[in-house]
Residue frames relative to the residue before (quaternion, step in Angstrom):
aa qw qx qy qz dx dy dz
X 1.0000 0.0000 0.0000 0.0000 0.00 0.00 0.00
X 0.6420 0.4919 -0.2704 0.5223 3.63 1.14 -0.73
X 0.5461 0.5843 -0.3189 0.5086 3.58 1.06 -0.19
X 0.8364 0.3431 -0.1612 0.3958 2.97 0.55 -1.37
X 0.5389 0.5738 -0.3145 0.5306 3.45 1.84 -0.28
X 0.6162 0.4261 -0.3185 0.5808 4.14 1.07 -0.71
X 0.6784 0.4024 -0.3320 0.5173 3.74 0.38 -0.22
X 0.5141 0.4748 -0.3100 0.6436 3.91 1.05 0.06
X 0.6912 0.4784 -0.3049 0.4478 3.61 0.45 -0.85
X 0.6290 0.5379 -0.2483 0.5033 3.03 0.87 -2.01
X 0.8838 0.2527 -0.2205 0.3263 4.27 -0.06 -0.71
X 0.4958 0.4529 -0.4385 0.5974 3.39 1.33 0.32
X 0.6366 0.4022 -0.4276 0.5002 4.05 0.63 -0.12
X 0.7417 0.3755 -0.3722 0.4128 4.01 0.87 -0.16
X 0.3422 0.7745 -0.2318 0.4790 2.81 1.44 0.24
X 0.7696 0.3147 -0.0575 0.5526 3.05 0.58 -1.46
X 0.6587 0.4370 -0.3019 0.5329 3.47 1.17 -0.81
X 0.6762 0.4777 -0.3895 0.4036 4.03 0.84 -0.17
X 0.3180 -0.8388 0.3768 0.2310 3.48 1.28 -0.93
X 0.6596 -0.1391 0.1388 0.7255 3.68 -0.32 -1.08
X 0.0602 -0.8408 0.5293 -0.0959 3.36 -0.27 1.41
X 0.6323 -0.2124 0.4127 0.6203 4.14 -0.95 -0.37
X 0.7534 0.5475 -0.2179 0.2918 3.21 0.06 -1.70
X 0.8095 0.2863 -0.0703 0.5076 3.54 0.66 -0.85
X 0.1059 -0.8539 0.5077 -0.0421 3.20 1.08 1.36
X 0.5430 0.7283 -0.1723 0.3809 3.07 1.00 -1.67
X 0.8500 0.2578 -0.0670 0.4544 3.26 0.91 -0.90
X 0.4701 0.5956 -0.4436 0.4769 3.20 1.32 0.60
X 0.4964 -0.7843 0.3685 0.0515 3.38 -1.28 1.28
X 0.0237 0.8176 -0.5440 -0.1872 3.84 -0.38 0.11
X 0.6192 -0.6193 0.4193 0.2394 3.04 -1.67 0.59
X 0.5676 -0.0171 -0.8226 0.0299 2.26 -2.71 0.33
X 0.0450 -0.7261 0.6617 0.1813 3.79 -1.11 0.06
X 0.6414 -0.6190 0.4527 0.0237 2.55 -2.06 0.40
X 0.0975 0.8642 -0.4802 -0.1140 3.43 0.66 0.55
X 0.1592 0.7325 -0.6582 0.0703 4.15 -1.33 0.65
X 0.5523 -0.6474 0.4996 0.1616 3.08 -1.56 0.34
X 0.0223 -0.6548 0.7343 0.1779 3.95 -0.68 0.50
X 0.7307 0.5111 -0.2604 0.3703 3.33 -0.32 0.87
X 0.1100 -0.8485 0.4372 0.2772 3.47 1.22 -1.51
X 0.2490 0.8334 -0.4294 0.2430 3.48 1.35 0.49
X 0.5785 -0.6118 0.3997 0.3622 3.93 -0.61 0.75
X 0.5441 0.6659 -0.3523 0.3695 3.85 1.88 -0.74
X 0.5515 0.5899 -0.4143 0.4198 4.02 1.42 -0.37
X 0.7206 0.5584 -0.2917 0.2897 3.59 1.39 -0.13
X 0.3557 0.7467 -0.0594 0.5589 2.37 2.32 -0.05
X 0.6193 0.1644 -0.3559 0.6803 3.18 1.14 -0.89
X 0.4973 0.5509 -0.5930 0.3124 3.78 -0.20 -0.45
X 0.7242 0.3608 -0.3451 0.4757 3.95 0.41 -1.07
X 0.2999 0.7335 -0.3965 0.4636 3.95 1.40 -0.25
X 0.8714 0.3027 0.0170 0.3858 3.30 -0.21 -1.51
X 0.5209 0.5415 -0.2954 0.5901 3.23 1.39 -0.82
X 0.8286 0.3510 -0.1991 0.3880 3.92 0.21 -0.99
X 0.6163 0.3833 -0.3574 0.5879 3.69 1.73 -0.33
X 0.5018 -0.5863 0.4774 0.4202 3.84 1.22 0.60
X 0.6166 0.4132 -0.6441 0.1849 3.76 -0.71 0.43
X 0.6536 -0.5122 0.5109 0.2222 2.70 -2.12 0.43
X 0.0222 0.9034 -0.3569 0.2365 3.26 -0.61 1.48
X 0.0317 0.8456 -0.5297 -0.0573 3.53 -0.05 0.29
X 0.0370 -0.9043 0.4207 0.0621 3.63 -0.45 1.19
X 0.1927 -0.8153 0.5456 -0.0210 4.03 -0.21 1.43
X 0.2147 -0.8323 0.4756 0.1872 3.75 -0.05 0.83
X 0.6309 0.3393 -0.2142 0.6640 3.52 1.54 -0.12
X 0.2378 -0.8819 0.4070 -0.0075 3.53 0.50 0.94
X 0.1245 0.8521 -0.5055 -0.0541 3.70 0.40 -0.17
X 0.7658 -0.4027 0.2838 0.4134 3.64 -0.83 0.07
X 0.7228 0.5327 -0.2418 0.3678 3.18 0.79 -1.71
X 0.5704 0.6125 -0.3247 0.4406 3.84 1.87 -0.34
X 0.4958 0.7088 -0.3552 0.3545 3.20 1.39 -0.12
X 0.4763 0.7681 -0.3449 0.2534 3.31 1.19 -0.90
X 0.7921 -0.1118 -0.0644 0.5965 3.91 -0.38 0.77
X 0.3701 0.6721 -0.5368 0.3511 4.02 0.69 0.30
X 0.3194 -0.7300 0.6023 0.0482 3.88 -0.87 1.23
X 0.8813 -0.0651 0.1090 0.4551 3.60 0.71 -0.33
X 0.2160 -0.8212 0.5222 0.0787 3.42 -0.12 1.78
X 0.3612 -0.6353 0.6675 0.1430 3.34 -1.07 1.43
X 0.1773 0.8289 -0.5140 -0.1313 3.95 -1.03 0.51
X 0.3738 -0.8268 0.3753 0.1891 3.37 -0.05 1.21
X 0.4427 -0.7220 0.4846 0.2188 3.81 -0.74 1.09
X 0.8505 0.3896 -0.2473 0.2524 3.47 -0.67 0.04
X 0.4653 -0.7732 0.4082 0.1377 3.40 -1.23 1.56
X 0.1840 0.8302 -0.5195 -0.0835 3.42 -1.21 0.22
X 0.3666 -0.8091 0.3272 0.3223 3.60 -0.04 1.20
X 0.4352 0.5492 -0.4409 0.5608 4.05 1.31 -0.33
X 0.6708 0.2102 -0.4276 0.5683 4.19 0.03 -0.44
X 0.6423 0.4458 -0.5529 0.2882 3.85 -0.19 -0.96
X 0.6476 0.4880 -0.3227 0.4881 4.06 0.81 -1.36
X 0.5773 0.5441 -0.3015 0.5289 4.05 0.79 -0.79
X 0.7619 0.1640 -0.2993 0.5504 4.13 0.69 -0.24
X 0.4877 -0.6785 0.3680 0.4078 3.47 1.01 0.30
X 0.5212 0.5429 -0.5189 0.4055 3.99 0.85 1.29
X 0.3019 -0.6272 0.6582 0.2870 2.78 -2.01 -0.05
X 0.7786 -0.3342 0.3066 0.4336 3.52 -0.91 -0.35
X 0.5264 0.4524 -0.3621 0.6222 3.73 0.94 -0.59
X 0.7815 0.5152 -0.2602 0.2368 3.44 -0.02 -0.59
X 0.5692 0.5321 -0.0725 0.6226 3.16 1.70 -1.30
X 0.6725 0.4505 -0.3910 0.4381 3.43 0.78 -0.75
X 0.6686 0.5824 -0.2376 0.3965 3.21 0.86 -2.01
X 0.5270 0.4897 -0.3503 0.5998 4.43 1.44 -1.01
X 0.6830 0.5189 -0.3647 0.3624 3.78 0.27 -0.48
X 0.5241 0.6660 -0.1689 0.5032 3.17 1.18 -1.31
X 0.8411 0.2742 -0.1000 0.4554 3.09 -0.24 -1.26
X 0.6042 0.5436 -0.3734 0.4473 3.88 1.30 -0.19
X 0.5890 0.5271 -0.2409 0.5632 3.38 1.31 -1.41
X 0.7245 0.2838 -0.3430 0.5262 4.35 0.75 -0.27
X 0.6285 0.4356 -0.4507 0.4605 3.54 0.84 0.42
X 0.4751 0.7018 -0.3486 0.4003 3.69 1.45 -0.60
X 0.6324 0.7011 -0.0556 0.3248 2.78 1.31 -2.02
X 0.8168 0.2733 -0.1853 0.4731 3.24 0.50 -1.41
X 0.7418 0.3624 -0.2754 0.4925 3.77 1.29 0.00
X 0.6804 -0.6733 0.2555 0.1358 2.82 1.12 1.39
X 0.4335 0.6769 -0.4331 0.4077 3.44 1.69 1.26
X 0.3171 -0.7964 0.4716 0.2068 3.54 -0.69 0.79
X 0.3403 -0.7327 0.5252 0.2675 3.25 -0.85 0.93
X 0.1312 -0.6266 0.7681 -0.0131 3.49 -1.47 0.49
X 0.0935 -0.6767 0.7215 -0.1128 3.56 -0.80 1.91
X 0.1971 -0.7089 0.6771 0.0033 2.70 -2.02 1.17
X 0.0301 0.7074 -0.7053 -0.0347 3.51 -0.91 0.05
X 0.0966 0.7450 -0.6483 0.1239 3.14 -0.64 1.44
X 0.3371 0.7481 -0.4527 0.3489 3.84 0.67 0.63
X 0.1972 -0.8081 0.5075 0.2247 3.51 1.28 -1.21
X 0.8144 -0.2741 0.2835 0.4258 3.56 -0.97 -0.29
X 0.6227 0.4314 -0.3789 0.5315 3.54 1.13 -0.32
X 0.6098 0.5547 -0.3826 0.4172 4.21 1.01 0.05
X 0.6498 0.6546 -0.2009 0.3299 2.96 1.21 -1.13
X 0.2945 0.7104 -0.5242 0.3657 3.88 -0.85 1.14
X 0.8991 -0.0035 0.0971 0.4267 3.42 -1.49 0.17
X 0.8480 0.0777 0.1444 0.5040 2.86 -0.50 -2.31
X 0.5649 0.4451 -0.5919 0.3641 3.73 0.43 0.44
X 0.4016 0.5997 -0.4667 0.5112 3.94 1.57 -0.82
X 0.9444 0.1876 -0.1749 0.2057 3.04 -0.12 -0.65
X 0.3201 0.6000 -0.4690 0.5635 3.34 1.91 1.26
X 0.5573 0.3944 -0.3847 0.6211 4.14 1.05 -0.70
X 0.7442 0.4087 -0.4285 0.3091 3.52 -0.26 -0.86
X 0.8070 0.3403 -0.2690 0.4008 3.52 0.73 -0.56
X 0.7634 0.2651 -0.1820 0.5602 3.46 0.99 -0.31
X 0.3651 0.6668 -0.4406 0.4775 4.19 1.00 0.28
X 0.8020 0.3460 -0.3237 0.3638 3.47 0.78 -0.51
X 0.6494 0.4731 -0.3882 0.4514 3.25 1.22 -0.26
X 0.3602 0.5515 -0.6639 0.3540 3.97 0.97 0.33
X 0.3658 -0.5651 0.7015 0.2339 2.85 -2.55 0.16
X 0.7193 0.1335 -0.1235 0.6704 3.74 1.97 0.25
X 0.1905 -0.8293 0.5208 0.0692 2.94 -1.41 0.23
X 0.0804 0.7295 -0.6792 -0.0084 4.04 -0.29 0.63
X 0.2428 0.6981 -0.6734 0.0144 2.52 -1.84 1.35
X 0.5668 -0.5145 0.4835 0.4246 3.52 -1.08 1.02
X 0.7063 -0.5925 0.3627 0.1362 3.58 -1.18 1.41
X 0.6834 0.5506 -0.1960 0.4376 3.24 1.04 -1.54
X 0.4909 0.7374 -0.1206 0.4481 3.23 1.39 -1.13
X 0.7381 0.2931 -0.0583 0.6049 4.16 1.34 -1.19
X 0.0025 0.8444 -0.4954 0.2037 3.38 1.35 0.25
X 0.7569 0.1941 -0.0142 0.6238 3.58 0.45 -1.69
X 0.4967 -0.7659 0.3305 0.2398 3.76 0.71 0.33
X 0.2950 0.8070 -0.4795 0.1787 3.33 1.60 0.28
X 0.6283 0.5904 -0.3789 0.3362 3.55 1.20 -0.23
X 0.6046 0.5782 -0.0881 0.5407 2.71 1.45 -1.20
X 0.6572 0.2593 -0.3681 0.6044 4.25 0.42 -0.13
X 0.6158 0.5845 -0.4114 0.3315 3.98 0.69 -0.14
X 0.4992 0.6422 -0.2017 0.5455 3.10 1.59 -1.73
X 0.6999 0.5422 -0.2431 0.3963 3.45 0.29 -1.66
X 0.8301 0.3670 -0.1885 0.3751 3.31 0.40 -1.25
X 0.7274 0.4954 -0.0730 0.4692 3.56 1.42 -0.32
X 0.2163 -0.8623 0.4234 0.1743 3.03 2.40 -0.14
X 0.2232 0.6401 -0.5414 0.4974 2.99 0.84 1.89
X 0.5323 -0.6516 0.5256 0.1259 3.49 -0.95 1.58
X 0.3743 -0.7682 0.5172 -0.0487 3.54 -0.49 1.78
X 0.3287 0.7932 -0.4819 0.1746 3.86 -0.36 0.52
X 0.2363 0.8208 -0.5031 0.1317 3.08 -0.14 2.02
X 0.2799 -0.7826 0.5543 -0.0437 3.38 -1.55 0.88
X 0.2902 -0.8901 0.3234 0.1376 2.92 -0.80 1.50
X 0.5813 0.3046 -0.3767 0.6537 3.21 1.03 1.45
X 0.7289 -0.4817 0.4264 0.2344 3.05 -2.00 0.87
X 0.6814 0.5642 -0.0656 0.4616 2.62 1.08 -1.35
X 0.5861 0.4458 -0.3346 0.5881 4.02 0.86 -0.76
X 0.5805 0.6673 -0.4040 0.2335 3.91 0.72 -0.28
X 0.6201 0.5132 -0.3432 0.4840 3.29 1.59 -0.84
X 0.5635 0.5298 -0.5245 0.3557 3.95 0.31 0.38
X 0.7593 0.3092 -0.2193 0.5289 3.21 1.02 -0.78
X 0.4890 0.5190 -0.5251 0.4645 3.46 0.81 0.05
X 0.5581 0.7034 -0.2388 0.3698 3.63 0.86 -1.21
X 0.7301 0.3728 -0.1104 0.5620 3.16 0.66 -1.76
X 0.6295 0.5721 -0.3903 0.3523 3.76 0.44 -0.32
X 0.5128 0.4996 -0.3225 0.6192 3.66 1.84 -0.09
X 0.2967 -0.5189 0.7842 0.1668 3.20 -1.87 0.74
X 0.2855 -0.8004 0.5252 0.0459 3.33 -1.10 1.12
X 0.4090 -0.6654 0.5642 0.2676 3.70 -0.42 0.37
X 0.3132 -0.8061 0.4959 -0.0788 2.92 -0.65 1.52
X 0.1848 -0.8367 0.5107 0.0702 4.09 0.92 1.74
X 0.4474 -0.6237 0.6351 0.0868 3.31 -1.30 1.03
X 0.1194 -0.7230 0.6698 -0.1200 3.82 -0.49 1.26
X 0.3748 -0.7158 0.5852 -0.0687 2.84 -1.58 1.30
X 0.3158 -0.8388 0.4386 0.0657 3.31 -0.22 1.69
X 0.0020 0.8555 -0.4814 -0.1906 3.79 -0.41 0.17
């Protein structure tokens, strides 16, 4: 039984340490994406320089709205509140949630997978960001988040419970490999002479 429990351990930790792996086809993204904010934090510009530097094709709207859905393969949503951006796009929290909502059920019915980030870390984390993962974390098919950031593991028992692919990194910066690798890449046909 102890065998059979350390061999469990042993492949759910390489797992976690391989990420968007062979294995987790399923969980590998395609492109153009969508990049927005559930929150309006300054970290959605971040991903924008993300995507921009692992080369994908992107288009990034911090107030997302349905109609941005429109040919978009994979909505990027970025974790983390801040009441200076929410007052700067002219929302409050009802409001931002209720635009989230209604993006994640338009995602939904056209069959776009969300990929959430939370690159803030422990310095994002509070109130209303808890309660930007809690409502919208479950409906990713992944997750990146800067390490510091799961401290209290709220990423981690969500992920868990929703059998949502975990991928953290202990820098902002270490995010663009796996953000990277979470794309399927198109693969250009060159002419030899």
């Amino acid at each position: 039984m102890k065998k059979i429990f350390l061999i469990a351990s042993l492949f759910l930790l390489i797992f976690n340490l391989q990420g968007f792996s062979q294995g987790a086809k399923e969980y590998v993204f395609e492109e153009p994406l969508l990049i927005s904010s559930a929150g309006q934090s300054a970290e959605v510009q971040i991903a924008s320089v993300l995507a921009k530097r692992a080369g994908l094709s992107y288009t990034l709207e911090k107030i997302a709205t349905i109609k941005d859905l429109e040919n978009v393969k994979t909505l990027v949503l970025v974790l983390g509140t801040s009441m200076k951006g929410l007052g700067a796009a002219g929302l409050d929290m009802a409001k931002e949630k209720g635009r989230v909502k209604n993006l994640l059920k338009e995602a939904e019915k056209k069959n776009i997978p969300l990929l959430c980030l939370h690159l803030g870390g422990e310095t994002r984390r509070g109130k209303l960001t808890d309660e930007m993962i809690r409502d919208f974390l479950p409906s990713a098919k992944a997750a990146i988040v800067v390490k510091s950031g799961n401290k209290d593991g709220i990423f981690s028992q969500i992920c868990e419970e929703n059998n949502i692919p975990l991928i953290e990194v202990e820098k902002t910066v270490q995010a663009l490999k796996s953000f990277k690798k979470a794309f399927k890449h198109k693969i250009e046909n060159h002419k030899s002479n």
